[in-house]
C-alpha positions as CSV (number, residue, x, y, z in Angstrom):
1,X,-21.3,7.0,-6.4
2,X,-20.4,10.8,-5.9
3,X,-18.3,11.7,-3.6
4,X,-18.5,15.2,-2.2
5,X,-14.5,16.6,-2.2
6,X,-15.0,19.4,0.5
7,X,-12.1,20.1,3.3
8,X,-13.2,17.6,5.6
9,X,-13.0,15.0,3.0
10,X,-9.5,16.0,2.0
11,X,-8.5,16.3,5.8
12,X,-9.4,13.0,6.1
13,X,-7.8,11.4,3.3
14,X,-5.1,13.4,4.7
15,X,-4.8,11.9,8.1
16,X,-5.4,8.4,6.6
17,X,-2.6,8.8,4.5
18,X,-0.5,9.9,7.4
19,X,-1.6,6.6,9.2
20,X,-0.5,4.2,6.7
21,X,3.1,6.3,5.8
22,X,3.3,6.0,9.5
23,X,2.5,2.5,9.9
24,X,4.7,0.8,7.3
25,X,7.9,3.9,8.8
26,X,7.9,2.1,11.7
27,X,8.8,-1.2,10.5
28,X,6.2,-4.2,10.5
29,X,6.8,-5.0,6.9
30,X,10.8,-5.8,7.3
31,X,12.9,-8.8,7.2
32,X,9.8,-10.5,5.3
33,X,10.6,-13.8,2.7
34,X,9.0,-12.6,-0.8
35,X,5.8,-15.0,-0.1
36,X,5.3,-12.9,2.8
37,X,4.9,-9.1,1.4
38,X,1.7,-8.9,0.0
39,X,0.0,-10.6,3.3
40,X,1.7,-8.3,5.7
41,X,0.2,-4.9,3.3
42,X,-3.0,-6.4,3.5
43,X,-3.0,-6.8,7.2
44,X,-1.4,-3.7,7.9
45,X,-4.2,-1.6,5.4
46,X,-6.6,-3.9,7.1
47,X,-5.6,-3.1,10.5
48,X,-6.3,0.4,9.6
49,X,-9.9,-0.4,8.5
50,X,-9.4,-0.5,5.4
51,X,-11.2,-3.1,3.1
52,X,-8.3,-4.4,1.0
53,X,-9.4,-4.7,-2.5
54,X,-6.4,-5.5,-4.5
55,X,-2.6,-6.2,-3.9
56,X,0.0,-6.4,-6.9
57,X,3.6,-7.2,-6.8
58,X,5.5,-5.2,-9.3
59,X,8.7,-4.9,-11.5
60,X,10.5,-1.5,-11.9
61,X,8.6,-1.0,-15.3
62,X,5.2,-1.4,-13.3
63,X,4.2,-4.4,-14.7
64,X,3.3,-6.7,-12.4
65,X,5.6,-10.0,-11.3
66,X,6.1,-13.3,-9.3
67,X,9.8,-13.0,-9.7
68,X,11.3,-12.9,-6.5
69,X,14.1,-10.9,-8.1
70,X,12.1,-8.3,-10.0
71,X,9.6,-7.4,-7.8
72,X,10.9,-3.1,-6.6
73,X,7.4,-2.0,-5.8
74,X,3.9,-3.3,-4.7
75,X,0.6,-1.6,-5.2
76,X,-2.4,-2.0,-3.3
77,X,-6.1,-1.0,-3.7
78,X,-8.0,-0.3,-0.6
79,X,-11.5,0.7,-0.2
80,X,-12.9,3.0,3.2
81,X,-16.5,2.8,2.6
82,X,-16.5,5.9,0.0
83,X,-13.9,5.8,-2.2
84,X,-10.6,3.7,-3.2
85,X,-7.2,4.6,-1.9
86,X,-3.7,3.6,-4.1
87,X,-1.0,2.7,-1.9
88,X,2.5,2.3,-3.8
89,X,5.2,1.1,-1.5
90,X,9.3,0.4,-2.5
91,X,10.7,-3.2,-1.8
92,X,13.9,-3.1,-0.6
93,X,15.8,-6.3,-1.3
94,X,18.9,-7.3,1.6
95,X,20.2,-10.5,0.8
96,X,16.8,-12.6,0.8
97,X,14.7,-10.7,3.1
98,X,12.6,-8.0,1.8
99,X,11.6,-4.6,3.6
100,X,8.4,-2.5,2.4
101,X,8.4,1.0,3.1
102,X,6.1,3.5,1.7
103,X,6.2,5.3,-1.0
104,X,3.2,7.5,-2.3
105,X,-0.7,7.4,-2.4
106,X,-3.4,8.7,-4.3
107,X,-7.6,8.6,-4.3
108,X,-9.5,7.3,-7.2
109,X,-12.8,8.9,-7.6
110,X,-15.4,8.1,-9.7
């Protein structure tokens, strides 16, 4: 699947981007109990229309964890139709509630 990368692409990537940094700035994903993170990622990518392909709780060496007191970052995989989008958000740990906020993205295109 080729995927033409022409300004319109990139604008749009752009503003999708912008959509989810805004999303998870404003707050749904805080005060969550560690079973809860990787549900409210997927519904918030979902909500955007994205088709959620893969979600990953991670340590701060990137490997990926179920240890409630490792986990610093999760990664998610999210498909529009064209190509995949790479989420990475920080968890933020406050007594034992967690907060995701987001941290970068990237496009994977093959």
């Amino acid at each position: 699947m080729g995927v033409d990368i022409d300004e319109g692409f990139r604008r749009r990537v752009q503003q999708l981007h912008g959509k989810v940094m805004e999303t998870f700035m404003s707050g749904p994903c805080e005060g969550l109990t560690f079973e809860a993170i990787g549900d409210c990622v997927r519904s918030q990518l979902s909500g955007l229309g994205l088709n959620v392909v893969e979600v990953r709780l991670l340590n701060l060496d990137g490997v990926e964890t179920s240890n409630p007191d490792d986990v610093k970052y999760v990664r998610a995989v999210a498909n529009d139709g064209q190509v995949d989008h790479i989420f990475t958000f920080a968890v933020v740990r406050r007594k034992n509630l967690y907060n995701v906020l987001y941290l970068q993205s990237a496009v994977s295109i093959k």
